[in-house]
Short mmCIF file of the C-alpha atoms (twelve columns), coordinates in Angstrom:
data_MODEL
# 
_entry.id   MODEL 
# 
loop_
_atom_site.group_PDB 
_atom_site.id 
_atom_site.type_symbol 
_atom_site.label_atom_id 
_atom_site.label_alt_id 
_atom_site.label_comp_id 
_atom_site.label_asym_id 
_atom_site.label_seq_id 
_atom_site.Cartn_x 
_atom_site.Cartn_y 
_atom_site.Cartn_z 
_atom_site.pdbx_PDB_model_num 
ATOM 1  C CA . UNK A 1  0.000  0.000  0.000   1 
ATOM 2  C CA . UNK A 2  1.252  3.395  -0.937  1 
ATOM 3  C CA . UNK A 3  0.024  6.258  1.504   1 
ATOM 4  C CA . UNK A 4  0.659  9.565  0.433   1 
ATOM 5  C CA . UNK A 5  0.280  13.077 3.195   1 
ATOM 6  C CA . UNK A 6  -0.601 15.653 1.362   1 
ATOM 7  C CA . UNK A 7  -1.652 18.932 3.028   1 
ATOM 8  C CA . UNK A 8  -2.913 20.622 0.048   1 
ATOM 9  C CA . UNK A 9  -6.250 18.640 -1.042  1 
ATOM 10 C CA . UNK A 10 -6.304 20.931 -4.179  1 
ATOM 11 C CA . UNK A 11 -3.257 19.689 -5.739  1 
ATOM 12 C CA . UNK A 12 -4.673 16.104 -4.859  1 
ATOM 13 C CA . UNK A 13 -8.167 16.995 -6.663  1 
ATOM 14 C CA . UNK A 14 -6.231 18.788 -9.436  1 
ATOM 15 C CA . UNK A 15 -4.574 15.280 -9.357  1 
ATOM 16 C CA . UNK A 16 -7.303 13.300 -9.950  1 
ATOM 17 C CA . UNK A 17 -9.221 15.657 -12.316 1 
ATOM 18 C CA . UNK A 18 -6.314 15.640 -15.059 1 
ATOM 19 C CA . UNK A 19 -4.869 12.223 -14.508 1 
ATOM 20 C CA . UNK A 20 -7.622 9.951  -12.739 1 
ATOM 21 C CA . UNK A 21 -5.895 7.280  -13.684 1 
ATOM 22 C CA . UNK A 22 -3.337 7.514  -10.628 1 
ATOM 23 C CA . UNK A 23 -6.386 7.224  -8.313  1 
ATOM 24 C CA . UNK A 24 -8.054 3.577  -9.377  1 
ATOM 25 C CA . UNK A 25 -5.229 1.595  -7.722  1 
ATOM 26 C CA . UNK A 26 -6.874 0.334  -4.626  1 
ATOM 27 C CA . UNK A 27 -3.781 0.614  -2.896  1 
ATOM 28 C CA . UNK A 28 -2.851 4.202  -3.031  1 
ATOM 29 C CA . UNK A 29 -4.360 5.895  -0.287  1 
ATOM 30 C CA . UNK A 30 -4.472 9.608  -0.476  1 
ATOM 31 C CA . UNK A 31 -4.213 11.758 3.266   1 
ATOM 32 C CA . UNK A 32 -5.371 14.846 3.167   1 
ATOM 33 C CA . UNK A 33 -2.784 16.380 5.815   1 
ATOM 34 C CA . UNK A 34 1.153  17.083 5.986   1 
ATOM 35 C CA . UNK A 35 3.460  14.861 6.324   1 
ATOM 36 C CA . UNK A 36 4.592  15.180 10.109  1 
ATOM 37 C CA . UNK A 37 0.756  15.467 11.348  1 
ATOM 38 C CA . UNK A 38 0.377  12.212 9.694   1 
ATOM 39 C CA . UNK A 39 3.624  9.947  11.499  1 
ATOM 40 C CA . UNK A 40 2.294  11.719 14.850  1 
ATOM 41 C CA . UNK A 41 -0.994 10.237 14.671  1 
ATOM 42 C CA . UNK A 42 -0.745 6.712  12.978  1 
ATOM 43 C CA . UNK A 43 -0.197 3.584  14.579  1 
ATOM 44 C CA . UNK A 44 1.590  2.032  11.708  1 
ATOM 45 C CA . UNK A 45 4.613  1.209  10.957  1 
ATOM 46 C CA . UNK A 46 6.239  1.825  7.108   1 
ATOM 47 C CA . UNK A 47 8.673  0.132  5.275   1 
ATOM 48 C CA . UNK A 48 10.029 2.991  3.160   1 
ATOM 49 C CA . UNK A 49 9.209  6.678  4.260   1 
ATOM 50 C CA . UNK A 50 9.852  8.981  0.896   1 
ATOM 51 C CA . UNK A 51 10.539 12.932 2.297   1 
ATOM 52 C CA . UNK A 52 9.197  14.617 -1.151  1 
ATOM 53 C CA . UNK A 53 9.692  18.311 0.384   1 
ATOM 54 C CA . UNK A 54 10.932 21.280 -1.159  1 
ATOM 55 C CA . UNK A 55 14.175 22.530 0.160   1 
ATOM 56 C CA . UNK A 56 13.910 23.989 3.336   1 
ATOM 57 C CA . UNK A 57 13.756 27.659 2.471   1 
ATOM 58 C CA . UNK A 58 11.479 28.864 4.999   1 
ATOM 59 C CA . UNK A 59 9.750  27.514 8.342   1 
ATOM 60 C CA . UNK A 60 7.216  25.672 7.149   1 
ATOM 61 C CA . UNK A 61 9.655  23.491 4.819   1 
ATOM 62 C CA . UNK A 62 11.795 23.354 7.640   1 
ATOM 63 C CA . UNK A 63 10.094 20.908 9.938   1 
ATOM 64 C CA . UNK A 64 10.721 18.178 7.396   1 
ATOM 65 C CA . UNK A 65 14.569 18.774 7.863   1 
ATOM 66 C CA . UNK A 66 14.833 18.616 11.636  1 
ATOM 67 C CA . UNK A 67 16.406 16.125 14.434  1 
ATOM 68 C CA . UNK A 68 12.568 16.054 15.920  1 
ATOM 69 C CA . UNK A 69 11.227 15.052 12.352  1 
ATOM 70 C CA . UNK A 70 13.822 12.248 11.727  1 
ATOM 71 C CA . UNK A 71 12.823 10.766 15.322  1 
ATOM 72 C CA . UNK A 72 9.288  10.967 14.721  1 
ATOM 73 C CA . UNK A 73 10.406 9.047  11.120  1 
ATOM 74 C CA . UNK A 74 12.593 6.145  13.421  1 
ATOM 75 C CA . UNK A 75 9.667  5.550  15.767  1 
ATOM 76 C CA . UNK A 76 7.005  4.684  12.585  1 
ATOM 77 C CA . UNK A 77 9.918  2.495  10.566  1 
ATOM 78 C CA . UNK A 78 10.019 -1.559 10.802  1 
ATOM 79 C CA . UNK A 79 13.057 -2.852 11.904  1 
ATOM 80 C CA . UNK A 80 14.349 -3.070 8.114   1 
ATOM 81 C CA . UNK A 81 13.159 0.486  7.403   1 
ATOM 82 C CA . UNK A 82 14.548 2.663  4.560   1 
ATOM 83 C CA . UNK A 83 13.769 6.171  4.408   1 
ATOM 84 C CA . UNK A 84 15.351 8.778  1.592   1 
ATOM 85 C CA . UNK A 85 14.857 12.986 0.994   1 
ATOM 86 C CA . UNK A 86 15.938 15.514 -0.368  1 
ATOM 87 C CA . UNK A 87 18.703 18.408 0.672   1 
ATOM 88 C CA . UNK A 88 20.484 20.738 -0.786  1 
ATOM 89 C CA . UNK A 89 23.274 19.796 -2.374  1 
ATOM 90 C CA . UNK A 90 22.972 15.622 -1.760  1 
ATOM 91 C CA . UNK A 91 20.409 13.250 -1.134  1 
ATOM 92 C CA . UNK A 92 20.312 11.830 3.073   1 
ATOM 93 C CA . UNK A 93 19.458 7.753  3.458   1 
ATOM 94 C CA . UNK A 94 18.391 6.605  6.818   1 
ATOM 95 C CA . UNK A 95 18.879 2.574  7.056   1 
ATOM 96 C CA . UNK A 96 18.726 0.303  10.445  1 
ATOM 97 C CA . UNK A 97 21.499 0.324  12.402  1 
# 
C-alpha cells in the first residue's frame, strides 16, 4: 500500500481531475494532511518513508529537515526500514542500524 500526506487537497483533486488514472489503484491511499501530522498520529509502521519536500527555504519546509522530524520518522519504521529525501546539495538515506 502506498500512503501519500498531502496537506494541500487541491493539488490532490487537481490530481485526480487531469490524470484519474493515478487514483483507481486500490492501494494508493491519499491523506489529506502534511506529512509530520500524519507519522504523529498513525499507529503504523512503514517500510520505506519517501521525504518529497521542497528545500527547506522557509519555516514551514523546515520541519521536514529537523532532528525532531527524523525521530518521529525512526519511531514509525520496521526494523528493516529505509527512508530517503531531499537536501540541498545531496540526497540523506536513513537505514537500520
Amino acid at each position: 500500500m502506498l500512503i501519500t500526506p498531502e496537506q494541500d487537497p487541491e493539488l490532490l483533486s487537481m490530481i485526480e481531475k487531469y490524470w484519474p488514472d493515478n487514483f483507481k489503484d486500490p492501494r494508493l491511499k491519499p491523506y489529506y494532511s502534511d506529512g509530520k501530522k500524519f507519522l504523529n498520529e498513525t499507529k503504523t509502521t512503514y517500510d520505506v518513508i519517501l521525504v518529497g519536500a521542497p528545500y527547506p527555504v522557509n519555516l514551514p519546509l523546515n520541519r521536514y529537515y529537523t532532528e525532531e522530524f527524523f525521530k518521529l520518522a525512526r519511531k514509525n519504521f520496521q526494523r528493516t526500514a529505509y527512508s530517503r529525501c531531499a537536501s540541498p546539495g545531496r540526497w540523506f538515506t536513513s537505514a537500520p542500524r
